[in-house]
N, CA, C and O atoms as CSV, one atom per row, in Angstrom:
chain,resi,resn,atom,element,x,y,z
A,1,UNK,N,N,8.911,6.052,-16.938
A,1,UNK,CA,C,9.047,6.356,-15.534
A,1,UNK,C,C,10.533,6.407,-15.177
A,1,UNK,O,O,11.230,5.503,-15.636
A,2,UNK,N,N,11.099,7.326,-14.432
A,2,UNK,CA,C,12.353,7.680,-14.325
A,2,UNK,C,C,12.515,6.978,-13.236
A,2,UNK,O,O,11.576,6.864,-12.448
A,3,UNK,N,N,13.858,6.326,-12.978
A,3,UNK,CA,C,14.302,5.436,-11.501
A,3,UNK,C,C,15.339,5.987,-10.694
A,3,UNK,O,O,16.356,6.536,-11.117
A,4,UNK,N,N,15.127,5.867,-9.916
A,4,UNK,CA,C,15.258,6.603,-8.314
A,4,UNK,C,C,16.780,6.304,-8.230
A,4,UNK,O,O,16.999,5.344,-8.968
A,5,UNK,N,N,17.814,6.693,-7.689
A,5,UNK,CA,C,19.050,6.996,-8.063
A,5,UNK,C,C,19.073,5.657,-6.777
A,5,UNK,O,O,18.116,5.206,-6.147
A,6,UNK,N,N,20.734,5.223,-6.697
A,6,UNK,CA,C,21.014,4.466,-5.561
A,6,UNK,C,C,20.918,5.376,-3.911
A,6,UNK,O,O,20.725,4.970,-2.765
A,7,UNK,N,N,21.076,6.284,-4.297
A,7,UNK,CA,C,21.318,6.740,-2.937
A,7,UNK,C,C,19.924,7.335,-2.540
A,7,UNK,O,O,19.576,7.162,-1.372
A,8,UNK,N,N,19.106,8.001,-3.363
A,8,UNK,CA,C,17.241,7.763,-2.689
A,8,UNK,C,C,16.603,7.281,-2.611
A,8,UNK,O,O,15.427,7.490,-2.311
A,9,UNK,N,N,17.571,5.780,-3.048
A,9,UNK,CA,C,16.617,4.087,-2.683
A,9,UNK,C,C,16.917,4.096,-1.777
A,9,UNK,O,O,16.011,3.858,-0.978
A,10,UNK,N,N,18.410,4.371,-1.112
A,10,UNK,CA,C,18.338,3.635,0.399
A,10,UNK,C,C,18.188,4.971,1.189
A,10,UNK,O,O,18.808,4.945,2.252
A,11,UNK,N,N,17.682,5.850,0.996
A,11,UNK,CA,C,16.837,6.938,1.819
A,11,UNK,C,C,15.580,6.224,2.135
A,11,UNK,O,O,15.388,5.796,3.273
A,12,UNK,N,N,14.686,6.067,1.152
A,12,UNK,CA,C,13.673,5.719,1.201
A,12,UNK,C,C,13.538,4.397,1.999
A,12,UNK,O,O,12.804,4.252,2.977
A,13,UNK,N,N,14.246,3.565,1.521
A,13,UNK,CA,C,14.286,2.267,2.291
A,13,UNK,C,C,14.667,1.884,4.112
A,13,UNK,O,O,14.272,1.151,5.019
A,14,UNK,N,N,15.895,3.160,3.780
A,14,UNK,CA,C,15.507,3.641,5.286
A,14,UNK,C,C,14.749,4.138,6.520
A,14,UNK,O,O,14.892,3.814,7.699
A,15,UNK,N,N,13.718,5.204,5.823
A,15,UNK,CA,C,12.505,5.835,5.899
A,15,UNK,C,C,10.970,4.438,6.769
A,15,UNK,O,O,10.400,4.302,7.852
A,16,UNK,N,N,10.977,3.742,5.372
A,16,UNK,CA,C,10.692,2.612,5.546
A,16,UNK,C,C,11.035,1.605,6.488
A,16,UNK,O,O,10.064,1.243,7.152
A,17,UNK,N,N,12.108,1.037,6.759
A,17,UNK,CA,C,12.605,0.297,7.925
A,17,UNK,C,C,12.323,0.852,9.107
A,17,UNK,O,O,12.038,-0.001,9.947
A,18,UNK,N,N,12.291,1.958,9.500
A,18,UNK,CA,C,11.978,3.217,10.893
A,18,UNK,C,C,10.796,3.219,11.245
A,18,UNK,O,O,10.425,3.368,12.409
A,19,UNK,N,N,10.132,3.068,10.357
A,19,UNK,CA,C,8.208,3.422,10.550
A,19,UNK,C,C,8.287,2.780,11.549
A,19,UNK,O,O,9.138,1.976,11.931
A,20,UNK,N,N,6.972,3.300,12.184
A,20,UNK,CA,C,6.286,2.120,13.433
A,20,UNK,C,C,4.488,2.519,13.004
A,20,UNK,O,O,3.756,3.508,12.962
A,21,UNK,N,N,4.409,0.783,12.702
A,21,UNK,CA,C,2.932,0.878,12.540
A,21,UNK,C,C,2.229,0.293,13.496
A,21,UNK,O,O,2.596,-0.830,13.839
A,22,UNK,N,N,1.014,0.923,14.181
A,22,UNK,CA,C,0.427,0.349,15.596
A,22,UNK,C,C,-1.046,0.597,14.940
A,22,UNK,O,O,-1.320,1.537,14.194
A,23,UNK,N,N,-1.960,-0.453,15.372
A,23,UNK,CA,C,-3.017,-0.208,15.609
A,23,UNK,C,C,-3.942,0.829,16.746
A,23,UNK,O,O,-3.485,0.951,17.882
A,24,UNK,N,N,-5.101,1.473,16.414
A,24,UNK,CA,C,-5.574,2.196,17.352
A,24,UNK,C,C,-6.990,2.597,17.021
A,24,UNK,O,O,-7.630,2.001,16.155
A,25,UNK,N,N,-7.407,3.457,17.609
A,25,UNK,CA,C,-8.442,4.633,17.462
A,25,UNK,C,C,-8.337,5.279,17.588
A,25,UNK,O,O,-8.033,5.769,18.675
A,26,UNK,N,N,-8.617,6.193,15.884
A,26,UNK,CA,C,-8.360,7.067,15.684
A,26,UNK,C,C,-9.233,8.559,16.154
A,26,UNK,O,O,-10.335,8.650,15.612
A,27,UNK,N,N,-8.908,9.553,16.963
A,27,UNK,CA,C,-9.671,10.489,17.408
A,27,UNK,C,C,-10.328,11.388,16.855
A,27,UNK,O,O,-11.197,12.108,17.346
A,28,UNK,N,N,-9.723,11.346,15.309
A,28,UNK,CA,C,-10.294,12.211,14.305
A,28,UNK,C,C,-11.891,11.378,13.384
A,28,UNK,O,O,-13.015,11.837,13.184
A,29,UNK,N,N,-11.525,10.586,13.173
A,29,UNK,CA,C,-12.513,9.345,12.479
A,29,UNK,C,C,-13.148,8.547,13.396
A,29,UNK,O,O,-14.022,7.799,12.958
A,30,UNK,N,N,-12.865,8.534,14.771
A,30,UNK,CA,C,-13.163,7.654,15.240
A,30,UNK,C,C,-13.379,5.797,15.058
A,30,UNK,O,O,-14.091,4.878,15.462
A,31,UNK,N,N,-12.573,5.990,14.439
A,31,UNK,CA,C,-12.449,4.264,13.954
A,31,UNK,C,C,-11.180,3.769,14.154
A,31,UNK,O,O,-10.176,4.448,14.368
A,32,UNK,N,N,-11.255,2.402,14.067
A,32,UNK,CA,C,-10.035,1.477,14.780
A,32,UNK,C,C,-9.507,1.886,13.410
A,32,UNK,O,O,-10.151,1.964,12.364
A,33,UNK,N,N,-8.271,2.121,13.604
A,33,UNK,CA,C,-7.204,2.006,11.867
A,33,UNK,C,C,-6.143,1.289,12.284
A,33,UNK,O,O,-5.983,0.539,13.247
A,34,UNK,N,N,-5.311,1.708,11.235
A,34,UNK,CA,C,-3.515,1.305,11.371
A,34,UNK,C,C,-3.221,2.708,11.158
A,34,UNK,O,O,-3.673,3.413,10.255
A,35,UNK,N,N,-2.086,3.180,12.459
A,35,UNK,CA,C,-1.739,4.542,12.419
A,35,UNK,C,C,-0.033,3.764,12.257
A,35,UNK,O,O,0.410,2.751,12.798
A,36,UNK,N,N,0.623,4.742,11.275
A,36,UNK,CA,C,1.815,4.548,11.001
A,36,UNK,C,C,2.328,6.254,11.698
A,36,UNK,O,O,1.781,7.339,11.895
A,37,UNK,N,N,3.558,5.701,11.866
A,37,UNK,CA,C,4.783,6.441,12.581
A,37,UNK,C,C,5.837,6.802,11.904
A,37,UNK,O,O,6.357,5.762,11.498
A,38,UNK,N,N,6.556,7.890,11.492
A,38,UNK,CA,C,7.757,7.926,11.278
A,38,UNK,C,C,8.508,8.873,12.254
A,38,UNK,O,O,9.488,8.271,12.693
A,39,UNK,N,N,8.422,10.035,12.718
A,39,UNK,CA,C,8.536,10.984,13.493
A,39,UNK,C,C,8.194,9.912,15.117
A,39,UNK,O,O,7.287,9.103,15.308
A,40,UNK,N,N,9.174,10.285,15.926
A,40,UNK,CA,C,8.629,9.835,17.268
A,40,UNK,C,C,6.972,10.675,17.951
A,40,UNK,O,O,6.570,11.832,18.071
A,41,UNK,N,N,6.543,9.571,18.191
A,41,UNK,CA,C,5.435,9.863,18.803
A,41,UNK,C,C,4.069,10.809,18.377
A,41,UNK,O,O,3.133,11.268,19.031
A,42,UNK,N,N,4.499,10.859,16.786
A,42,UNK,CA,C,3.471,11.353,15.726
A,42,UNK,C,C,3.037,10.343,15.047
A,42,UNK,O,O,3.923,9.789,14.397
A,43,UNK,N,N,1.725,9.776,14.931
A,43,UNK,CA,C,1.352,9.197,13.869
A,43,UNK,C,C,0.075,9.802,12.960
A,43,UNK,O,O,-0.567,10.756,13.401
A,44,UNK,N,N,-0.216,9.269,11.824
A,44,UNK,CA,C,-1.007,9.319,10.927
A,44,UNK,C,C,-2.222,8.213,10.676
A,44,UNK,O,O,-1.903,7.045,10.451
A,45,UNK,N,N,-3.122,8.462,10.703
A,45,UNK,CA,C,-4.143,7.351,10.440
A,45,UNK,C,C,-4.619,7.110,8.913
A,45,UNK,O,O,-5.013,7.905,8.060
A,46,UNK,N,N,-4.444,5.786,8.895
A,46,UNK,CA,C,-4.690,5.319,7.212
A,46,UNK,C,C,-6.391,5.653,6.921
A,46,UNK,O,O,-6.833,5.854,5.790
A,47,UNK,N,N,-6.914,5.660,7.705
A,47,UNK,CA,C,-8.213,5.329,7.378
A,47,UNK,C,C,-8.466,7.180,6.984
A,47,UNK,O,O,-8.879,7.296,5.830
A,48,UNK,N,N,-8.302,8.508,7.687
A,48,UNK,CA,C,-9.003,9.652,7.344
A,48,UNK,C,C,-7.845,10.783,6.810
A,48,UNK,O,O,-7.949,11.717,6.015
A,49,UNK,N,N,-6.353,10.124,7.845
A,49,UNK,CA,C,-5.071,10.759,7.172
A,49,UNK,C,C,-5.121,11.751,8.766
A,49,UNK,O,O,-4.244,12.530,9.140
A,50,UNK,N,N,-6.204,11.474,9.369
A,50,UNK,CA,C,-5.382,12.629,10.814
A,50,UNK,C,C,-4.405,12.223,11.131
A,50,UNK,O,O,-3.956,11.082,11.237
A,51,UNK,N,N,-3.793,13.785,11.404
A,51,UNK,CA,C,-2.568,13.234,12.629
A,51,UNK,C,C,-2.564,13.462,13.587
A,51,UNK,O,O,-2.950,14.576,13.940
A,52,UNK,N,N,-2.037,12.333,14.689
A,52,UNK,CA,C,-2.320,12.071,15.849
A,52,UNK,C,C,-0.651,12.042,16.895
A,52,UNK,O,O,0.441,11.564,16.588
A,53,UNK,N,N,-1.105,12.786,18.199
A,53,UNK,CA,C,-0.005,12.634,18.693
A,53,UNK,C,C,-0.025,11.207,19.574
A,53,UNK,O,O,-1.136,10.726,19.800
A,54,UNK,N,N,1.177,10.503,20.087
A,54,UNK,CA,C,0.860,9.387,21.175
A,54,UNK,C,C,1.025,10.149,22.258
A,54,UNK,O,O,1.602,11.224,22.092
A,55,UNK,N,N,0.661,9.858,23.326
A,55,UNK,CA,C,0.972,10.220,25.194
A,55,UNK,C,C,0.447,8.393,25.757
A,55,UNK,O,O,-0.503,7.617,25.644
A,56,UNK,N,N,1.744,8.469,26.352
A,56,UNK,CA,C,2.258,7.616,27.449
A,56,UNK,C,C,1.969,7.981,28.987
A,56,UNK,O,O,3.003,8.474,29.437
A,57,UNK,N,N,1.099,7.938,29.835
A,57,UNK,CA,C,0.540,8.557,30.654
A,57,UNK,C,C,0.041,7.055,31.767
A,57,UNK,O,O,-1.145,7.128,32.088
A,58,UNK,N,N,0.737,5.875,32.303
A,58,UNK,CA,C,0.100,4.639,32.617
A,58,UNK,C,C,-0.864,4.235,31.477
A,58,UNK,O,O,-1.260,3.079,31.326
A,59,UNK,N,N,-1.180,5.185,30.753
A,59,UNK,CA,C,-2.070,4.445,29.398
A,59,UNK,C,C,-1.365,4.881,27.925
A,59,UNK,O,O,-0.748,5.935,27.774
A,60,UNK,N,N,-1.590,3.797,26.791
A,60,UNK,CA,C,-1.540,4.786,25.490
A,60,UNK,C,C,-2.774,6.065,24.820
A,60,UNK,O,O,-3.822,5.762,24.250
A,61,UNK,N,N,-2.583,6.619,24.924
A,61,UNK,CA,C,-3.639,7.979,24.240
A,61,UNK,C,C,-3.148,8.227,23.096
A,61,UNK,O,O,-1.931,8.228,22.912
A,62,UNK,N,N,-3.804,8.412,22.386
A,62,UNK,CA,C,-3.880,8.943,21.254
A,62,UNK,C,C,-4.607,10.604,20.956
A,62,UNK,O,O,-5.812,10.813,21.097
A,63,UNK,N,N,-3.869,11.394,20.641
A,63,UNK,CA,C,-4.623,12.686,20.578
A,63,UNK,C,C,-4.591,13.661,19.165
A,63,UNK,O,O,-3.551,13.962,18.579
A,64,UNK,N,N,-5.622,13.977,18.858
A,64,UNK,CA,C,-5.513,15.038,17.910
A,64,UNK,C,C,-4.552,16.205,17.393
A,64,UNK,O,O,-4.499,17.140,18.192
A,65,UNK,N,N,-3.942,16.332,16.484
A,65,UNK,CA,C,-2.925,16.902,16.067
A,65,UNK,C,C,-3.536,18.028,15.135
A,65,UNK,O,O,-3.837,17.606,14.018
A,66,UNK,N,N,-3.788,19.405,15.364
A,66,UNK,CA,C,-4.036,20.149,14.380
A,66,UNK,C,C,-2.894,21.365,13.885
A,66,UNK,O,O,-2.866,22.488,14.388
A,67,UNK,N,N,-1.980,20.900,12.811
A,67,UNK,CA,C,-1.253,21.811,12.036
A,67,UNK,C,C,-1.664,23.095,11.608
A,67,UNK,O,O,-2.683,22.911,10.942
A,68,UNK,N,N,-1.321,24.633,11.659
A,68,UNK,CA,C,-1.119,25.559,11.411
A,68,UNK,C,C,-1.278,25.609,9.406
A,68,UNK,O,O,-2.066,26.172,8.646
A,69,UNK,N,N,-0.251,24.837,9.232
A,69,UNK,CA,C,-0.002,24.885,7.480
A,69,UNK,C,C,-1.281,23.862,7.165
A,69,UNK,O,O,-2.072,24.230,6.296
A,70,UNK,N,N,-1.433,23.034,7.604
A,70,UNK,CA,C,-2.822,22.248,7.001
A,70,UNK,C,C,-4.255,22.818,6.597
A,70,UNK,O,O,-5.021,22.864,5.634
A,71,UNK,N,N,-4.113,23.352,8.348
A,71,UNK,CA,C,-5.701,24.590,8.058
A,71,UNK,C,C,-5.030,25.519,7.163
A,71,UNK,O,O,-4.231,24.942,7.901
A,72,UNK,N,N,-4.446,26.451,6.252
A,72,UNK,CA,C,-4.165,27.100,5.790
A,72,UNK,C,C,-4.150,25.951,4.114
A,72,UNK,O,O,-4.212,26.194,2.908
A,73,UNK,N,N,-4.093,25.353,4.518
A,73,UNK,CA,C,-4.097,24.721,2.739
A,73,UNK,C,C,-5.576,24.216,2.736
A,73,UNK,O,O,-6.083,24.339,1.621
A,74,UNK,N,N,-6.337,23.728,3.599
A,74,UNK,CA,C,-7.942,23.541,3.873
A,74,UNK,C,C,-8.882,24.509,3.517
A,74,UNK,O,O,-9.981,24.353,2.986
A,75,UNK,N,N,-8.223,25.697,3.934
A,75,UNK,CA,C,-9.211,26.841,3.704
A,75,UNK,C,C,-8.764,27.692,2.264
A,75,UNK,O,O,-9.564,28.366,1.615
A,76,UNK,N,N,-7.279,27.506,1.908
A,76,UNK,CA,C,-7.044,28.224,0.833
A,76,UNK,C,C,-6.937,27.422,-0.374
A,76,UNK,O,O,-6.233,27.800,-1.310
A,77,UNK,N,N,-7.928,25.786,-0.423
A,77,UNK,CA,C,-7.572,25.172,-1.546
A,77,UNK,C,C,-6.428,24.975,-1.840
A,77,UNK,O,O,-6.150,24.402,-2.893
């Protein structure tokens, strides 16, 4: 196994330190998960892998995220 140079350890480690992991429900699975964050106000759900946008609205929401390139790799294998 080849090892990761000094300087795309502390990419990565950086990457890492940034996340924001929140609990929720997820709109795609409908189940409580852990949705992790790296991108503001995009997260991902561990449990099905949707991605979800946040909205701040007097409430937290959570909403469905459907990518362009995703459906295109869904349908074209």
């Amino acid at each position: 196994m080849e090892k990761l140079s000094d300087n795309k350890r502390k990419i990565f480690a950086d990457i890492i330190r940034k996340a924001k992991m929140v609990d929720g429900i997820c709109p795609h699975c409908e189940e409580h998960s852990l949705l992790i964050g790296i991108v503001n106000d995009y997260y991902r759900c561990m449990s099905c892998g949707g991605d979800i946008e946040q909205k701040v609205n007097g409430k937290i929401s959570y909403l469905p995220v459907q990518l362009k390139e995703y459906d295109e790799v869904k349908d074209n294998g």
